[in-house]
N, C-alpha and C positions, 0 to 999 in steps of 0.2 A: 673416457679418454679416446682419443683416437687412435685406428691400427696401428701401432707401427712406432707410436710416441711413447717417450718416457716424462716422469718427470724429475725433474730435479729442483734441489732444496741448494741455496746455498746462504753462505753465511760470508758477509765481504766488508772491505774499508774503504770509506771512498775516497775522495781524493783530497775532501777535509779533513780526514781523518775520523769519518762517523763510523761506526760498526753498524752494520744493518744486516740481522737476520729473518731467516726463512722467505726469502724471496725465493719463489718455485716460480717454473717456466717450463713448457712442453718443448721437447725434441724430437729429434731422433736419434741424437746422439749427445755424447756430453760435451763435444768439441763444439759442436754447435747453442747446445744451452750455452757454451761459456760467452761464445759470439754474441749471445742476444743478451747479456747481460752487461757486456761492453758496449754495447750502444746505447745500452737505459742509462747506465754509468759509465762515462769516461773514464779512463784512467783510473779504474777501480782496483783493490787488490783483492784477489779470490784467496780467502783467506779458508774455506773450509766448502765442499762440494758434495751429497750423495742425493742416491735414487729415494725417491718415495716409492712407498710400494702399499697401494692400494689392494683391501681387504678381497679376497678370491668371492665373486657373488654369491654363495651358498656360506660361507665364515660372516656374515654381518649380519647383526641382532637385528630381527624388528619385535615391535610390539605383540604382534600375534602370537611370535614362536613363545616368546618369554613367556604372555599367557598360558599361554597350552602345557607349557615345561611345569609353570607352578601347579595346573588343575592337576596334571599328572599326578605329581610330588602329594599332595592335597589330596586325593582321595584312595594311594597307597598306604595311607595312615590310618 
């Protein structure tokens, strides 16, 4: 993501009457995610809005670490 952005999730009706969720869009604010999702959608109704919150870079699994967790596990036995 970029400095400064957030993003946001939102869940909306459009002017059919369809429900379309989890459409995310970067901001910097929510006034402004709400701005960019009326111009994708006219006259849409923001039926439901929050932040996504992306894992802190040391909190995300990879493969490696899990390997190592289980050798660990694996030869305290």
């Amino acid at each position: 993501m970029t400095a400064g952005m957030i993003k946001y999730s939102f869940k909306i009706r459009t002017r059919g009457g369809m429900v379309v969720e989890s459409l995310q869009v970067l901001a910097r604010e929510r006034a402004e995610a709400e701005r960019k999702i009326n111009q994708i959608y006219h006259h849409c109704e923001i039926l439901e809005c929050h932040e996504v919150t992306a894992p802190i870079k040391g909190e995300a699994l990879d493969l490696e670490g899990v390997i190592s967790l289980i050798s660990k596990q694996e030869e305290s036995k």
